[in-house]
NUKEDO-914081 format. One line per 2 residues: number of its first residue (from 0); their letters; for each residue x, y, z of C-alpha. Coordinates in nm, 2 decimals. Layout:
BEGIN
NUM	a	X:Y:Z; ...
//
This chain:
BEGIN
0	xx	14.05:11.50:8.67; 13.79:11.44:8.94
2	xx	13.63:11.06:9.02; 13.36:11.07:9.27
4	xx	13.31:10.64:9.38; 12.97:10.53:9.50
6	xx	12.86:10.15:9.56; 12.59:9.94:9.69
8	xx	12.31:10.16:9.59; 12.07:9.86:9.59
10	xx	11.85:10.03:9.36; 11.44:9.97:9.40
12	xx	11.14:10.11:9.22; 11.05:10.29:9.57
14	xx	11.01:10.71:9.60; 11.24:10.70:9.91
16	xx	11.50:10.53:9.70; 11.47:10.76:9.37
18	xx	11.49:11.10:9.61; 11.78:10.91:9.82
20	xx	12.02:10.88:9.47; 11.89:11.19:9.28
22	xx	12.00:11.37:9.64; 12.38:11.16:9.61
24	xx	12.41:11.27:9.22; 12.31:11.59:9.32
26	xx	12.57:11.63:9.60; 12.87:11.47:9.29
28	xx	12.72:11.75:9.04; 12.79:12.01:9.30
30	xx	13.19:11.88:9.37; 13.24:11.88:9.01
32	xx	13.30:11.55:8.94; 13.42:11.45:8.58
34	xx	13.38:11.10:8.60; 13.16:10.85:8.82
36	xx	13.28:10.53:8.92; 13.01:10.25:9.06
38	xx	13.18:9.92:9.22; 12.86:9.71:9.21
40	xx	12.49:9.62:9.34; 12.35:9.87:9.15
42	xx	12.03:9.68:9.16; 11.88:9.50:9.45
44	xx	11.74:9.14:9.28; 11.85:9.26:8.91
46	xx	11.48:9.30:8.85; 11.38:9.51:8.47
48	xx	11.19:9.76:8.65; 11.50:9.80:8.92
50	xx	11.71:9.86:8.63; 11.52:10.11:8.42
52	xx	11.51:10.31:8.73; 11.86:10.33:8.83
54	xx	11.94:10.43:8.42; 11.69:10.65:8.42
56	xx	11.74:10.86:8.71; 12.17:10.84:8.59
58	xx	12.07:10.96:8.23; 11.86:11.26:8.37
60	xx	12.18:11.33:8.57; 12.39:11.35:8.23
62	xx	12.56:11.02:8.28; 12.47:10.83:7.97
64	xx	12.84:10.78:7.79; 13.15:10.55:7.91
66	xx	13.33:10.91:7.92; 13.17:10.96:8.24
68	xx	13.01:10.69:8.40; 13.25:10.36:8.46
70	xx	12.98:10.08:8.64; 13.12:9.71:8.74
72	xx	12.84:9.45:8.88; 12.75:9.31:9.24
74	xx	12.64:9.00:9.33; 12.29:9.11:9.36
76	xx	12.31:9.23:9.02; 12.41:8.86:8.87
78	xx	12.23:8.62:9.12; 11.88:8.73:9.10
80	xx	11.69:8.38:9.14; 11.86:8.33:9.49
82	xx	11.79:8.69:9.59; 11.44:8.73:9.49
84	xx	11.37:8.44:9.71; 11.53:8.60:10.04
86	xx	11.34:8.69:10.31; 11.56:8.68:10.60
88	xx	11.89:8.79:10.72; 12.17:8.51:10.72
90	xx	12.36:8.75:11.00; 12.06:8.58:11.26
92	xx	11.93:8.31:11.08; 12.05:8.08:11.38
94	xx	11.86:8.28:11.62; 11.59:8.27:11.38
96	xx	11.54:7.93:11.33; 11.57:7.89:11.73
98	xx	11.27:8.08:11.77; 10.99:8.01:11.43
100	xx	11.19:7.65:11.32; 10.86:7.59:11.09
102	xx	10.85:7.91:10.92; 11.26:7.91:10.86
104	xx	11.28:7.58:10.70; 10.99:7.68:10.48
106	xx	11.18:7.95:10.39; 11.54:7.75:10.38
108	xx	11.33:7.52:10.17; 11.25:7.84:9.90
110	xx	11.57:7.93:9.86; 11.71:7.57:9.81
112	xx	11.48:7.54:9.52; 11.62:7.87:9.39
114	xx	11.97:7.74:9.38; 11.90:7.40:9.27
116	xx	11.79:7.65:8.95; 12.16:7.80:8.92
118	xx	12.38:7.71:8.67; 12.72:7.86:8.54
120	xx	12.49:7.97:8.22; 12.26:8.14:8.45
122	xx	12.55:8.33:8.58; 12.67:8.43:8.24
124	xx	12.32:8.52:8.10; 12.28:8.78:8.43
126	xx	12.68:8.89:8.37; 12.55:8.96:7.98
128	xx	12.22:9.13:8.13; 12.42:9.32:8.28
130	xx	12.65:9.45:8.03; 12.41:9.54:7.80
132	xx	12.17:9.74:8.02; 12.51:9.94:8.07
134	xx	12.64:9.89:7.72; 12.70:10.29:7.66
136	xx	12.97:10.29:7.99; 13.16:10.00:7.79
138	xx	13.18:10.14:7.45; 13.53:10.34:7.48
140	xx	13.67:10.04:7.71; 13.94:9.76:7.58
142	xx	13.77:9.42:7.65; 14.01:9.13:7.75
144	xx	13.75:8.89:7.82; 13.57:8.67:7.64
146	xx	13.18:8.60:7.61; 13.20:8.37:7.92
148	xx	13.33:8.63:8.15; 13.11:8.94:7.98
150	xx	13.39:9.10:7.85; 13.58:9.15:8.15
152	xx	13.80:9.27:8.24; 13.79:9.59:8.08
154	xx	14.01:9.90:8.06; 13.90:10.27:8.03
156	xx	14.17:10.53:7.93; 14.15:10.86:8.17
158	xx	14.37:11.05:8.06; 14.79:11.03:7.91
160	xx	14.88:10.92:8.28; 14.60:10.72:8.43
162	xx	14.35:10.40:8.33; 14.05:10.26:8.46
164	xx	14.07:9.85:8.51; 13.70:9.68:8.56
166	xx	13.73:9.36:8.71; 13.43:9.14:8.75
168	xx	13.53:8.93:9.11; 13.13:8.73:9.19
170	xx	13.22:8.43:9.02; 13.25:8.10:9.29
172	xx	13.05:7.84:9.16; 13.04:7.55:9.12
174	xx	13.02:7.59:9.54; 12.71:7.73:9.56
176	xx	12.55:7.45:9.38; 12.73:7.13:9.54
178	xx	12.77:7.27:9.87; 12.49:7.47:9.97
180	xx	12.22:7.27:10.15; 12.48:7.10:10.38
182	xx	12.56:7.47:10.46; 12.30:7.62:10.55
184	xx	12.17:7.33:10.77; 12.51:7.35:10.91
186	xx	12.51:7.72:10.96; 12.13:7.69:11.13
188	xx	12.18:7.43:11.38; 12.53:7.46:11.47
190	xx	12.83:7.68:11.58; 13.04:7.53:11.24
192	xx	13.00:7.79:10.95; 13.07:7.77:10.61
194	xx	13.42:7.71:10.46; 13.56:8.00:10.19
196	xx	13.48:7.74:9.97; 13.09:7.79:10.05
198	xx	12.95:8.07:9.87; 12.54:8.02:10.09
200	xx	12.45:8.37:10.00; 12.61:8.43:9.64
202	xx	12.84:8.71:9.82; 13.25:8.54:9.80
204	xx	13.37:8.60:9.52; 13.68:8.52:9.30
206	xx	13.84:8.69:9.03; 14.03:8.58:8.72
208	xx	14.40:8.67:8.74; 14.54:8.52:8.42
210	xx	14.29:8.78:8.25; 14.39:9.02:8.52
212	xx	14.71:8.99:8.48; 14.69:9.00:8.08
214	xx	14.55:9.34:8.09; 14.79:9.44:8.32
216	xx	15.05:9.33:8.01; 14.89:9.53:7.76
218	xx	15.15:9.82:7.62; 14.86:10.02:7.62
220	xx	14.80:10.01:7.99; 15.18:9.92:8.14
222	xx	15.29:10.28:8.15; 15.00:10.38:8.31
224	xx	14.86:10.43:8.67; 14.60:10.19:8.74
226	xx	14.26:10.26:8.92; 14.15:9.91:9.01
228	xx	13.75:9.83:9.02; 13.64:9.51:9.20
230	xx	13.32:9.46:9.41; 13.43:9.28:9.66
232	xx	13.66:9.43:10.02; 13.96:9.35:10.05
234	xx	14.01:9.41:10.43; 14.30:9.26:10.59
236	xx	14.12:9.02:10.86; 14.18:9.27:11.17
238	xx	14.01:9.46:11.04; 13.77:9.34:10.92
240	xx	13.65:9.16:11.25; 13.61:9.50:11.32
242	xx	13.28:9.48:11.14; 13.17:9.11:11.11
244	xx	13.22:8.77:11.34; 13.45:8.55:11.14
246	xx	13.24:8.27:11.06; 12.99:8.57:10.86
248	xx	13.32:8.70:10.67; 13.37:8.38:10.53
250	xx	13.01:8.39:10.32; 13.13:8.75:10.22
252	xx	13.50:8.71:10.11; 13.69:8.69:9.83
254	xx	13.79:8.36:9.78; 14.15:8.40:9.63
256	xx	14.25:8.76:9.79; 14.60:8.67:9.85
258	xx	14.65:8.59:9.51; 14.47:8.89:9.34
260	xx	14.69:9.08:9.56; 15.01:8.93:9.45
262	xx	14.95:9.11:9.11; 14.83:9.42:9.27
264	xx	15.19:9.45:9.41; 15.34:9.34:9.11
266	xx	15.15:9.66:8.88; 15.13:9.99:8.89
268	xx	14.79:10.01:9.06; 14.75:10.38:9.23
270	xx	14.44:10.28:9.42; 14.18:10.01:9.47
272	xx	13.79:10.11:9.47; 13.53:9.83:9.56
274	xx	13.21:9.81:9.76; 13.02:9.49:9.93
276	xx	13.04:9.62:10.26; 12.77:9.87:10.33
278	xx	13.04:10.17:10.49; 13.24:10.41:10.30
280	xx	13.59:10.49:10.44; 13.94:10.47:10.32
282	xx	14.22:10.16:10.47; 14.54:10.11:10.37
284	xx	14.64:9.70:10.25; 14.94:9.51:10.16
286	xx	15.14:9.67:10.48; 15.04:10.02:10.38
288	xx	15.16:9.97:10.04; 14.81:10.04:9.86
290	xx	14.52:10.25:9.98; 14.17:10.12:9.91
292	xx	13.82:10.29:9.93; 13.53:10.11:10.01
294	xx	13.21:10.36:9.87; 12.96:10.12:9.97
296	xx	12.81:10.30:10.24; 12.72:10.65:10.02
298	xx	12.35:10.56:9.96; 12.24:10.49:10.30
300	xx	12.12:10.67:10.56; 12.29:10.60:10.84
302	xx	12.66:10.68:10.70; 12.58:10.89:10.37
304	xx	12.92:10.97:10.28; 13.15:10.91:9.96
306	xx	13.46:11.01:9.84; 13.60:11.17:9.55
308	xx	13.96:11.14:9.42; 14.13:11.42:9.25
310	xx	14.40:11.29:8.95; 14.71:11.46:8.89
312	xx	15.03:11.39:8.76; 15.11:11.03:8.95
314	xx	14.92:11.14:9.25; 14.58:11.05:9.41
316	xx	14.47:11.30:9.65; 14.08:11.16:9.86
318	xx	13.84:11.40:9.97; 13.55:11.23:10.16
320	xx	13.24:11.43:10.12; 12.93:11.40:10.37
322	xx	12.57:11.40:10.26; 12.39:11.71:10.40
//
């Protein structure tokens, strides 16, 4: 069996967008792909019209049943309030402010109002939006949710020796909400960034591991090797200074890592496949015990790569495969 794994394709309503992913499902048809795997932000603000065009364009592709489409969502995909009211980049908001103060605290001053509208409801109604715009890729699964969390996680059988396990990791409130307008002035005015318990940008994340850990238990799944789904890296921190300062990983991270990890090394997961981080490459975690593949960077321009993994018996072999 062959999964190709894309993320982050940050789907718009624009022509350059629709020729950029019919071009990316075009290059998976032609590696013979069985299966598609997509770890998150599939939509940009989670807008209707940014959903009917990333469904459309996967249905004219053939990917219309949970046999061969397998999606998880982003944090763009279940904050939509706060990211419809972004118009800046937090990477230089500092600099930013330094130079127009006036127009950044008009804009600070949109997005506070945008948050002051977020609730843990508002996350679950988005979660549920979610779900059901994609209801077809969740109808073979095995839920062990419950309303609140969507479902999730869920589990999709392969095949007699492997198993799909979706985990939805964007849930950190209620940080965002008590938290956030002491850290953003913070992060504007001084060198201090946020704590991991900030979430500024709805982009940490945190994941369930009771649940985790109860689908992990399920006879169904326990003889089974697991391909892991989250949307969020899981970069040891070398390297993933590599990439970001410090103080901008902590508005990025996931929250309780070391703990999702401790039952990653306890299962029988074969390989981890998240996005978040706009690059697609391979790293190895746990002190080379795991391999996990970021796919994140497959839609854009600049990297336009993904990988595909080829399933046999116990055994994940990765082919990366370079846009043309």
């Amino acid at each position: 069996m062959r999964i190709a794994h894309i993320s982050d394709i940050h789907a718009d309503t624009s022509t350059a967008f629709q020729k950029r992913f019919r071009d990316l499902l075009q290059s998976i048809r032609t590696h013979r792909a069985d299966h598609l795997v997509i770890t998150g932000d599939l939509t940009d603000k989670a807008l209707p019209d940014e959903y009917d065009t990333v469904i459309r364009i996967l249905k004219e592709f053939d990917y219309s049943s949970g046999e061969n489409l397998t999606v998880i969502p982003g944090n763009h995909d279940l904050y939509p309030a706060v990211y419809q009211s972004f118009t800046f980049r937090l990477s230089t908001l500092r600099e930013e402010f330094r130079e127009d103060p006036v127009r950044i605290t008009k804009e600070l001053y949109r997005v506070l109002r945008a948050y002051r509208k977020f609730t843990p409801q508002t996350y679950r109604d988005a979660l549920r939006t979610f779900v059901a715009h994609f209801k077809w890729s969740f109808d073979d699964a095995m839920s062990f949710g419950t309303e609140k969390t969507g479902g999730f996680p869920y589990v999709k059988h392969l095949n007699d020796d492997f198993a799909i396990v979706c985990i939805e990791s964007n849930y950190v409130s209620p940080h965002i909400k008590n938290f956030l307008p002491y850290a953003l002035v913070k992060y504007a005015i001084t060198k201090d960034m946020f704590s991991v318990t900030d979430s500024p940008i709805c982009s940490n994340g945190w994941i369930d591991t009771g649940l985790f850990e109860q689908a992990l238990s399920h006879p169904a799944v326990k003889n089974k090797q697991l391909i892991v789904l989250l949307h969020h890296y899981l970069y040891p921190e070398e390297h993933g200074l590599r990439y970001m300062s410090k103080d901008f990983e902590r508005t990025m991270s996931l929250v309780n890592k070391d703990e999702f990890l401790r039952v990653v090394r306890e299962s029988n997961t074969a390989m981890l496949l998240h996005g978040h981080w706009h690059i697609t490459e391979a790293y190895s975690i746990c002190n080379g015990t795991f391999t996990a593949l970021n796919g994140a960077g497959s839609i854009r321009e600049d990297n336009g790569k993904w990988n595909i993994l080829d399933l046999s018996a116990n055994k994940v072999n990765i082919d990366e495969v370079h846009m043309s």
